[in-house]
C-alpha positions as CSV (number, residue, x, y, z in Angstrom):
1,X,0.0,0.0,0.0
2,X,1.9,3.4,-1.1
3,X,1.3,6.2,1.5
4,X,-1.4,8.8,0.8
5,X,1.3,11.7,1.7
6,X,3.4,11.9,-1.3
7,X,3.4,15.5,-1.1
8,X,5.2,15.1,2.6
9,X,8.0,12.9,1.1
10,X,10.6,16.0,0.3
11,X,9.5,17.5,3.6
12,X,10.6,14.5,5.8
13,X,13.6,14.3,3.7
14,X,14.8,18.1,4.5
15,X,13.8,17.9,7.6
16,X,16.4,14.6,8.1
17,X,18.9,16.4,6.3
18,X,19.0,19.5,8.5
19,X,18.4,17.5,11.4
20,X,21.3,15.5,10.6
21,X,23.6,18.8,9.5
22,X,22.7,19.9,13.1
23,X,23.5,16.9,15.0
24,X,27.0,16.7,12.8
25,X,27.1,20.7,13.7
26,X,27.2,20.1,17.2
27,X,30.2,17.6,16.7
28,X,32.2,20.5,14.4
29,X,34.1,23.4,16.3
30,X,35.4,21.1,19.4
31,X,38.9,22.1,20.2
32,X,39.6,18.5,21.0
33,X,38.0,14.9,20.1
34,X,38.3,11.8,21.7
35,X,41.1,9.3,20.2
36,X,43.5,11.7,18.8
37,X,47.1,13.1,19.7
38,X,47.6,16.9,19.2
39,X,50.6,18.7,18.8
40,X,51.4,22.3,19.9
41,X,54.6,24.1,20.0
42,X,55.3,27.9,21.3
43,X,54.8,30.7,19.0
44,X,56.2,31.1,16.4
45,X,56.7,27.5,15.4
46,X,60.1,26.3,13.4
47,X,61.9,23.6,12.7
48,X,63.5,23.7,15.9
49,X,60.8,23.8,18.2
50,X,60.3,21.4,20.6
51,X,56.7,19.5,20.0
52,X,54.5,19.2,23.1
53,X,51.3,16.7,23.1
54,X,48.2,15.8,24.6
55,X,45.2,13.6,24.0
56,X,41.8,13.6,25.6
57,X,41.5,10.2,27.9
58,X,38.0,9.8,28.8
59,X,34.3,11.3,27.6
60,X,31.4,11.4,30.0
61,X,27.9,13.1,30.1
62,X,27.7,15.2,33.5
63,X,24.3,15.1,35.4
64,X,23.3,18.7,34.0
65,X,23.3,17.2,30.4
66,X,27.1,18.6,29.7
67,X,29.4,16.5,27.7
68,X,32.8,16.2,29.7
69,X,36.6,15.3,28.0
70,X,39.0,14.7,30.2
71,X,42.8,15.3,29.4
72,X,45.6,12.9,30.2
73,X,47.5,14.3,33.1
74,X,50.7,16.0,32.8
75,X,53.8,16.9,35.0
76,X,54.1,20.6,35.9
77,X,56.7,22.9,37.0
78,X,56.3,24.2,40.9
79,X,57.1,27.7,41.6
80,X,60.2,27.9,43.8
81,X,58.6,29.4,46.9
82,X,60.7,27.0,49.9
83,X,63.1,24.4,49.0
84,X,64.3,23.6,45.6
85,X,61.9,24.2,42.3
86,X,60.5,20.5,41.3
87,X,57.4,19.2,39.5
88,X,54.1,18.5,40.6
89,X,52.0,16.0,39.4
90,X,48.9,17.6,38.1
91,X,45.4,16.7,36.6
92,X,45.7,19.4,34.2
93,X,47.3,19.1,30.8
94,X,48.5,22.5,28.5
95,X,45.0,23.9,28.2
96,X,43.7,22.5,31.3
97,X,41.9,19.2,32.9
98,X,38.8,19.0,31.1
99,X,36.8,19.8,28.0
100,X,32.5,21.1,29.2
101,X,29.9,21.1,25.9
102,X,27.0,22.4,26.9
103,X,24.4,21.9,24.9
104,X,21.9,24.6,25.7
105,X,24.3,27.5,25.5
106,X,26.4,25.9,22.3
107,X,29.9,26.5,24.2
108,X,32.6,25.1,25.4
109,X,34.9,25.7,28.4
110,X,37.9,24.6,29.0
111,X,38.9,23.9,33.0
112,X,42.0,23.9,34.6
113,X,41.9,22.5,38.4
114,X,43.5,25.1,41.4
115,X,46.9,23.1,42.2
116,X,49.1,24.8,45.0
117,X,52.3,26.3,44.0
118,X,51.3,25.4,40.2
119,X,48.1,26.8,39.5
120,X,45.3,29.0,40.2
121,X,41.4,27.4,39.1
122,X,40.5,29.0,35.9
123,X,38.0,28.6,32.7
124,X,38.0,29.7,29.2
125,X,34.5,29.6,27.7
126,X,34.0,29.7,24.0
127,X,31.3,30.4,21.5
128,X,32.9,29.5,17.7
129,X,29.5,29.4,16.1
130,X,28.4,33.1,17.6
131,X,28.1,35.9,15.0
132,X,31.1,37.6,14.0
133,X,31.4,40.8,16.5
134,X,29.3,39.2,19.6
135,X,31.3,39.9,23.0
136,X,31.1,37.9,25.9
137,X,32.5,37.0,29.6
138,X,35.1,33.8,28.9
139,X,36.2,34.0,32.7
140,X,35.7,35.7,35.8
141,X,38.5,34.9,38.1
142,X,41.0,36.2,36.1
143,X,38.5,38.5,34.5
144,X,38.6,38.1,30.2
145,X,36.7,38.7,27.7
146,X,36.2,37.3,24.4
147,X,35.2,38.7,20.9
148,X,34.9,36.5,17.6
149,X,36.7,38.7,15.2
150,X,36.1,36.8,12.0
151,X,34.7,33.3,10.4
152,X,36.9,33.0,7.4
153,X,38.2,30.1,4.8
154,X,42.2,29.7,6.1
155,X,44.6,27.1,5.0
156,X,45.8,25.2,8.3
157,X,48.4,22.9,6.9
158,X,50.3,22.3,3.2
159,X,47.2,21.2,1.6
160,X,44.5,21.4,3.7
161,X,42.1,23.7,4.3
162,X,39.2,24.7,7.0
163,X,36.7,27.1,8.3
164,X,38.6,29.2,11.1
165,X,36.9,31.1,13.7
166,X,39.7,33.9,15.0
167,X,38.5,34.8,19.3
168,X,40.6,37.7,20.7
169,X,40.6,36.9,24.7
170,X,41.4,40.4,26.7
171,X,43.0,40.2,29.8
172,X,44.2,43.1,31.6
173,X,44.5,45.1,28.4
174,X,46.3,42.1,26.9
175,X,44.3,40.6,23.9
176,X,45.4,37.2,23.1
177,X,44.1,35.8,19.6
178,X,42.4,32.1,19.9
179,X,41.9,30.4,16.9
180,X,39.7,27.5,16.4
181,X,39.6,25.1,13.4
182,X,36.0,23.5,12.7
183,X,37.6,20.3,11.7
184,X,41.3,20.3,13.5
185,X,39.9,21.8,16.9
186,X,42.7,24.4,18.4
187,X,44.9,25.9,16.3
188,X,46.0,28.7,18.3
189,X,46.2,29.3,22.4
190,X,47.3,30.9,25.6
191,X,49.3,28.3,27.5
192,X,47.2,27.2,30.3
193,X,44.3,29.2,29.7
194,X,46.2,32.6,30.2
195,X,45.1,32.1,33.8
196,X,49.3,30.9,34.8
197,X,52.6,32.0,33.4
198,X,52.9,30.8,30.0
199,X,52.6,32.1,26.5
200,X,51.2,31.4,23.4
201,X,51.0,27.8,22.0
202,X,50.5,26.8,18.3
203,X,48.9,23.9,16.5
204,X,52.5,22.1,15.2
205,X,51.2,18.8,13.6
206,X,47.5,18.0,12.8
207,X,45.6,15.9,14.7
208,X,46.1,12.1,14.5
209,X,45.5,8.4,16.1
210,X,48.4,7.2,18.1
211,X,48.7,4.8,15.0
212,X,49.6,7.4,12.4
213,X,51.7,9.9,15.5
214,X,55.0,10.0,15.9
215,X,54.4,7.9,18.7
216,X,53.6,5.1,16.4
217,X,56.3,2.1,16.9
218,X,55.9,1.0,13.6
219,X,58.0,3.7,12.6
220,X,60.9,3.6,15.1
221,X,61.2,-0.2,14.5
222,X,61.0,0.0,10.9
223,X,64.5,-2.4,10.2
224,X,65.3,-5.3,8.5
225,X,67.5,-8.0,9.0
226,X,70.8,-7.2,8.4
227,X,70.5,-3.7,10.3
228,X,73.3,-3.0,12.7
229,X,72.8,-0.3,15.7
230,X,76.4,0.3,17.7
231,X,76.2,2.2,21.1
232,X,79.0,3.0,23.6
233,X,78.6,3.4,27.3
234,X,78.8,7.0,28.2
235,X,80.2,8.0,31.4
236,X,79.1,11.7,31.7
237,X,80.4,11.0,36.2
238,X,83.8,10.1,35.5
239,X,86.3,13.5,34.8
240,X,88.8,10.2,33.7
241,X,87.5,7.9,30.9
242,X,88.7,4.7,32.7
243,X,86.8,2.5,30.2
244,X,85.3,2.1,27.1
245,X,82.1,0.0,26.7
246,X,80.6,-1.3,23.4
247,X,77.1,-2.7,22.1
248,X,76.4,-4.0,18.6
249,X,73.2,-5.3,17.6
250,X,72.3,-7.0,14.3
251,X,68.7,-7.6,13.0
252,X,68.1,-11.1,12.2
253,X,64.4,-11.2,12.2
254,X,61.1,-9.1,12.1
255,X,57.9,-9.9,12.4
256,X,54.5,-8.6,12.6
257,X,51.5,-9.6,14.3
258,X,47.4,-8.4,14.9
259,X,49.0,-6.0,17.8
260,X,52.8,-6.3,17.7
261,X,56.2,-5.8,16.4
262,X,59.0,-9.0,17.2
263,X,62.5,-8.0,16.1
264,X,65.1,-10.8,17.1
265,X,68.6,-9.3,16.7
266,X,72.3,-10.9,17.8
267,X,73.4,-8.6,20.7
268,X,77.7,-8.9,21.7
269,X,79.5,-6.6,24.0
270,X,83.1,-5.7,24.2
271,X,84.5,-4.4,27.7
272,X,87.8,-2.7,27.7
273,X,89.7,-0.9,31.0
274,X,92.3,1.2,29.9
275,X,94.6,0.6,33.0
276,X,95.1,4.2,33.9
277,X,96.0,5.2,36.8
278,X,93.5,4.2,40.1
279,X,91.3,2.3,37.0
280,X,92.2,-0.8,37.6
281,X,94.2,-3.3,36.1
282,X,94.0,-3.2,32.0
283,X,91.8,-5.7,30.3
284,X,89.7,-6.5,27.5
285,X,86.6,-8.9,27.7
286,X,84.6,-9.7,24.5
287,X,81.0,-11.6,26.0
288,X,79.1,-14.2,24.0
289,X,77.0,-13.3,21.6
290,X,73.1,-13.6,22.8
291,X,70.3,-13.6,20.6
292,X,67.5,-11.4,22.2
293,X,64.3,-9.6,21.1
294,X,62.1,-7.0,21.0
295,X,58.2,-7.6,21.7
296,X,56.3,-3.9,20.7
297,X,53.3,-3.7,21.6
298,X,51.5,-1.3,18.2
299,X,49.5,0.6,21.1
300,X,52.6,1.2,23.6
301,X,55.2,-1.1,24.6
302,X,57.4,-3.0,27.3
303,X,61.0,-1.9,26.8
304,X,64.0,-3.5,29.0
305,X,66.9,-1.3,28.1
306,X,70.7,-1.9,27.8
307,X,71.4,-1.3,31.5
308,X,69.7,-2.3,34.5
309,X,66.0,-3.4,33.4
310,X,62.9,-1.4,33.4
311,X,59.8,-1.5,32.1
312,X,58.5,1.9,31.1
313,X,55.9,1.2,28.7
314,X,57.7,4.3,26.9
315,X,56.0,5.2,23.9
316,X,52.5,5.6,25.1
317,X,53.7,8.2,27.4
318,X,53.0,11.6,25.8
319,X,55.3,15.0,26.8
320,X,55.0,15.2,30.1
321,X,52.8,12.3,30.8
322,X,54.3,10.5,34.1
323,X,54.1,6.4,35.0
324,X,55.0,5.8,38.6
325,X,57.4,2.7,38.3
326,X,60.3,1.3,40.6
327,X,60.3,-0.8,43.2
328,X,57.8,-0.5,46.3
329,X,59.9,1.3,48.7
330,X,61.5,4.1,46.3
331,X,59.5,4.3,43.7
332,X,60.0,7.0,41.0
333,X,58.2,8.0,37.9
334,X,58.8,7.8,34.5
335,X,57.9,10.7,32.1
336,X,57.9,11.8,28.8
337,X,60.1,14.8,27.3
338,X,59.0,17.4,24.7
339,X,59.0,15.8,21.2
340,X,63.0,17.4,20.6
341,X,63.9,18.4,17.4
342,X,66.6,16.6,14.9
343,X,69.7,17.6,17.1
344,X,71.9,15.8,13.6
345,X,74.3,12.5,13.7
346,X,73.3,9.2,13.1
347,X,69.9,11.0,13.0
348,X,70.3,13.7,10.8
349,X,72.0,10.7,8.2
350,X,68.7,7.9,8.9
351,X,66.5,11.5,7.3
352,X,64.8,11.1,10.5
353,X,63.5,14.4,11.8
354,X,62.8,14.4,15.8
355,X,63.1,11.8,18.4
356,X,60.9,11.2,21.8
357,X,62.6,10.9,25.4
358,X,61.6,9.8,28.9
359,X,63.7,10.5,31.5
360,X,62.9,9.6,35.9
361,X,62.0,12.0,38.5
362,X,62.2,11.2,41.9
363,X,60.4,12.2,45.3
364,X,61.7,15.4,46.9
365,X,61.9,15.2,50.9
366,X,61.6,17.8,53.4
367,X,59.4,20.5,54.4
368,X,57.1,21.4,51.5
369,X,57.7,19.1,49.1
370,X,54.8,16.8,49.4
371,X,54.0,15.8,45.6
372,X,56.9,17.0,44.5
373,X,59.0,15.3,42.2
374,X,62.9,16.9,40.3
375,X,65.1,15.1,37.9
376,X,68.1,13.5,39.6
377,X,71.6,14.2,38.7
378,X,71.5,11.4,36.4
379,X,69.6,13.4,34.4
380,X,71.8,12.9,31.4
381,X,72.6,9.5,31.7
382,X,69.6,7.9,32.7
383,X,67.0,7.9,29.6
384,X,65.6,6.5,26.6
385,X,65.2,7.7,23.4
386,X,63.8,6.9,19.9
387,X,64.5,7.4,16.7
388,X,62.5,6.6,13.5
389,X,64.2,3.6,11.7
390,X,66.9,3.4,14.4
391,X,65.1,1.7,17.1
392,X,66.6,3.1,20.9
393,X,69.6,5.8,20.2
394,X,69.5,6.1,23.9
395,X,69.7,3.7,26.6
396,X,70.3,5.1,30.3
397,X,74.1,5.6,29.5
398,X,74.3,3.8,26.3
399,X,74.6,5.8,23.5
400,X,73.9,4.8,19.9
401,X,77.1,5.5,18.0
402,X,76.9,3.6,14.7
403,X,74.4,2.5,12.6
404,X,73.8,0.6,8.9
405,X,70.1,0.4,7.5
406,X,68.9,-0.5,4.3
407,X,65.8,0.8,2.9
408,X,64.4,0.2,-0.5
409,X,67.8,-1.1,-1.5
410,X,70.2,1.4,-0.1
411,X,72.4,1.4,2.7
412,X,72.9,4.7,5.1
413,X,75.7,3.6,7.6
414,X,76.6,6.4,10.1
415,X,78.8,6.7,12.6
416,X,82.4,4.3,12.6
417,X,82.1,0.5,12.5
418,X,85.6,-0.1,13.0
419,X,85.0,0.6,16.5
420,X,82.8,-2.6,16.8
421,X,84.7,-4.7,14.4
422,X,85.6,-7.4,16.8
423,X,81.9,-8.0,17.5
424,X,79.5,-10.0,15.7
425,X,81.4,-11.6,13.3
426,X,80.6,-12.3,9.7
427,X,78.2,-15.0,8.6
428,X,80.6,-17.0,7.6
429,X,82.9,-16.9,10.5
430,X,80.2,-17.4,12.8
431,X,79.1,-20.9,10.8
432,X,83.0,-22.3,11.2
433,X,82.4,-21.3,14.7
434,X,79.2,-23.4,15.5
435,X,80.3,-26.5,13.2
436,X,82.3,-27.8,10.2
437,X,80.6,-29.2,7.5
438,X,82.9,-32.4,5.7
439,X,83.2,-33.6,2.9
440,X,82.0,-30.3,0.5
441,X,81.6,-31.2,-2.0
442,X,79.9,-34.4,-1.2
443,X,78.1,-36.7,-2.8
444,X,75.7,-38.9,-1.2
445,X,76.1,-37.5,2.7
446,X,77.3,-35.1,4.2
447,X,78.2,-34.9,8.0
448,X,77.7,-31.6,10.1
449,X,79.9,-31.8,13.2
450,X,79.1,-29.3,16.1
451,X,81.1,-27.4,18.5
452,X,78.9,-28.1,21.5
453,X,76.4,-30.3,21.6
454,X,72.6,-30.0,20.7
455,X,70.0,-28.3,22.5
456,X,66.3,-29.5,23.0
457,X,64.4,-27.9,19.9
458,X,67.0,-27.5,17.7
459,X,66.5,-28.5,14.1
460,X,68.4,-29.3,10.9
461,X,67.0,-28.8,6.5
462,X,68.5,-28.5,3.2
463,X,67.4,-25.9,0.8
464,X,67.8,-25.6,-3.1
465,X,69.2,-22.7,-5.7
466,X,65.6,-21.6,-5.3
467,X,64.8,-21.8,-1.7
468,X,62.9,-24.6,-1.7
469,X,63.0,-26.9,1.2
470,X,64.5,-30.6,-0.1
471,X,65.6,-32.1,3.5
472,X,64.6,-30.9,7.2
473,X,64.9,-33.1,10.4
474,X,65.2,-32.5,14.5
475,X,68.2,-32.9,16.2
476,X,68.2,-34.7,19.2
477,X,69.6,-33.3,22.0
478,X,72.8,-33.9,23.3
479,X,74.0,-34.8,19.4
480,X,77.3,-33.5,17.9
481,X,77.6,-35.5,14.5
482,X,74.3,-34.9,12.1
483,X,74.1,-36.6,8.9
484,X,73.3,-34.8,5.8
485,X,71.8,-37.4,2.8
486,X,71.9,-36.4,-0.6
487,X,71.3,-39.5,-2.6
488,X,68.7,-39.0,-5.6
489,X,69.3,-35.2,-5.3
490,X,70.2,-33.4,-8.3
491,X,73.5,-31.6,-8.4
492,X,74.6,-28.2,-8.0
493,X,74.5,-25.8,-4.7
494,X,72.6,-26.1,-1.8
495,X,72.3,-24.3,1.5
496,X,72.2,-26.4,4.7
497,X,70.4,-24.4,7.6
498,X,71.1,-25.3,11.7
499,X,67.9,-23.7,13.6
500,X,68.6,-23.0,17.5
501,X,65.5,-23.1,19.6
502,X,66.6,-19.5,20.6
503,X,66.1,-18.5,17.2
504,X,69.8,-18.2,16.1
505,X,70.2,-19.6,12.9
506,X,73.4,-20.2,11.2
507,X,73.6,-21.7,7.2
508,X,76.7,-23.3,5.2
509,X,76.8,-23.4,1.4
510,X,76.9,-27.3,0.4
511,X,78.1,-28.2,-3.1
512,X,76.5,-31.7,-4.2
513,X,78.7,-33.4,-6.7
């Protein structure tokens, strides 16, 4: 049965269009959404400015009908009124604690939380969709006002363009331009609302999900086998260098999962004391090499550095975003740097342009320092840092000094390898080092003896010219002498692989006659 009101039809469909515009109306002009990372850097932004972010954590509906984003919470400095200046942690972020919609009123107001010695309760209320001259109270305590200025078409970003609303926020005499993006949210700011010491803050990346940030591990780990990252111990204490500390790492493996990055890589260190002096007696020790990994989580991670073992979970941290870690009776916290900018090196030669950092602050004591945290003197020594395409180049007091990548077929090395050349040996040398493979050229067997014997899980196959899998067996453990048949094979060259059940894997180049 067709409906009597035909006439009605492009009624109802206006009215769902419009009613949709305004429901997607209300979602434009929010200076921050739920699920992204945004970027701000002081005024005027350039290439060497350092990049400070924030995200909004959780979204809630308040019992007057208000829609309230809360920001992640952020280290902030203390002003030095007894005792040393440290760092509080705070509830507020750059532009305060929380995010208010309301509704009825079509505003927003951003919140900042009173915090002693750090900051004073404040608002900044805002009306982007109010017409172009309208004047209104943004705070009372300081008092400011606000007046949209203009409404105007602006290009944001290389390529991309939005509707910008410009709001000049007077305080004191002091007008302070705000400008909002309808799509990108803030563009422009005063640092903590104007209502604290602070200037102006600008918009320095567009919006993203942590997946396409810079936080995005995909990006630091992006290495192949064959990679090679160097670092040397540095020992910022000591006015003497007494020793000299080395780390080389080569890639052997990557792998990714539904929610993770594995890297295997070959890890050898070389210690060496110079002998001067009260250093000791002079010595050289060259350790094993171990075959270790890297487990990346694609939404954050667990990282155990070079030195003494932590686990950060670095990279979810944003700039100044703090993890209480350590052990139960001193703990300490964990917290991430401003995004720095390329400082050149092995950095400036991988065309990678700025790094992230998290360094520890620890617990003041005494009179009036109750949450009050300060970086320790290890300040310099005791960090991580990451690179794009260079993995860590920072490691408490390991500090990456070499590196050799290959990416779409050509190989960047920085730095000097000579200074690792004793570690990791080549391919080849590390094969004569595991076994001997007799006779080669063979012609019906072969026999693989080993060095040690064989663990539990290790495993033994022969591959073609073409990669192709002709022979494979286990190795029991405890074996030394493993048999190679080649009967009924044709001739020419194959590769014999040796499997580890740590994941090493060593090959030798057999000749069949």
């Amino acid at each position: 049965m067709k409906h009597a009101y035909t006439w009605a039809r492009p009624l109802l469909a206006a009215l769902f269009f419009f009613s949709c515009f305004g429901a997607r109306a209300q979602q434009a002009w929010r200076p921050f959404r739920p699920g992204l990372i945004y970027t701000y850097a002081a005024t005027p932004v350039t290439s060497s400015s350092e990049h400070y972010t924030l995200r909004v954590d959780s979204a809630y509906i308040a019992a007057n009908g208000d829609s309230v984003y809360a920001f992640n919470r952020r280290l902030r400095d203390k002003a030095a009124t007894t005792g040393r200046a440290g760092f509080a942690r705070s509830k507020n972020n750059l532009f305060g604690a929380t995010l208010r919609w309301n509704p009825n009123q079509a505003g927003y107001t951003l919140e900042a939380l009173a915090q002693t010695d750090v900051q004073l309760a404040v608002s900044l209320t805002l009306f982007p969709r109010a017409a172009v001259g309208s004047t209104w109270n943004a705070s009372s305590q300081p008092l400011q006002t606000a007046t949209l200025v203009s409404r105007s078409w602006q290009t944001i970003s290389p390529g991309v363009q939005d509707t910008v609303a410009v709001i000049n926020i007077a305080n004191s005499g002091i007008v302070t331009p705000l400008r909002l993006s309808r799509r990108y949210g803030l563009l422009a700011g005063p640092k903590w609302l104007g209502g604290a010491t602070g200037g102006q803050l600008e918009q320095a990346v567009l919006p993203a999900r942590f997946e396409q940030s810079i936080y995005n591990p995909r990006a630091f780990f992006d290495v192949q086998p064959g990679d090679e990252f160097g670092y040397f111990r540095d020992d910022v204490v000591a006015p003497v260098s007494c020793t000299d500390s080395r780390t080389l790492r080569r890639v052997i493996g990557r792998r990714i999962t539904a929610d993770s990055i594995i890297i295997t890589y070959q890890e050898q260190r070389r210690y060496q004391n110079y002998g001067f002096g009260s250093c000791g007696p002079a010595q050289t020790i060259i350790y094993p090499i171990e075959v270790k990994r890297w487990a990346v989580a694609q939404a954050g991670n667990q990282w155990q550095p070079n030195a003494s073992p932590v686990q950060p979970a670095a990279l979810r941290l944003l700039t100044g975003e703090y993890r209480i870690i350590g052990s139960s009776s001193y703990p300490y916290m964990l917290a991430g740097l401003p995004i720095a900018a390329n400082s050149g090196g092995c950095r400036q030669a991988a065309g990678t342009a700025r790094s992230i950092s998290y360094v520890p602050y620890y617990p003041q004591t005494g009179p009036g320092n109750s949450n009050s945290y300060e970086r320790g003197i290890d300040y310099l020594a005791w960090g991580i840092s990451f690179d794009a395409g260079l993995t860590s180049v920072v490691e408490q007091d390991y500090v990456q000094s070499y590196s050799r990548t290959t990416v779409n077929g050509v190989t960047t090395t920085c730095g000097n390898p000579q200074t690792f050349v004793s570690l990791l040996p080549t391919r080849a040398a590390q094969a004569a080092a595991v076994a001997t493979l007799h006779p080669n050229p063979a012609a019906e067997v072969a026999t693989l003896t080993l060095a040690q014997v064989a663990r539990p899980g290790t495993t033994l196959h022969l591959t073609d010219a073409l990669g192709r899998t002709v022979w494979s067996a286990p190795v029991a453990a405890g074996q030394t002498a493993l048999a190679v048949p080649l009967a009924g094979q044709p001739s020419g060259l194959y590769l014999l692989h040796l499997n580890g059940p740590d994941g090493t894997a060593v090959s030798w180049k057999l000749n069949h006659e």
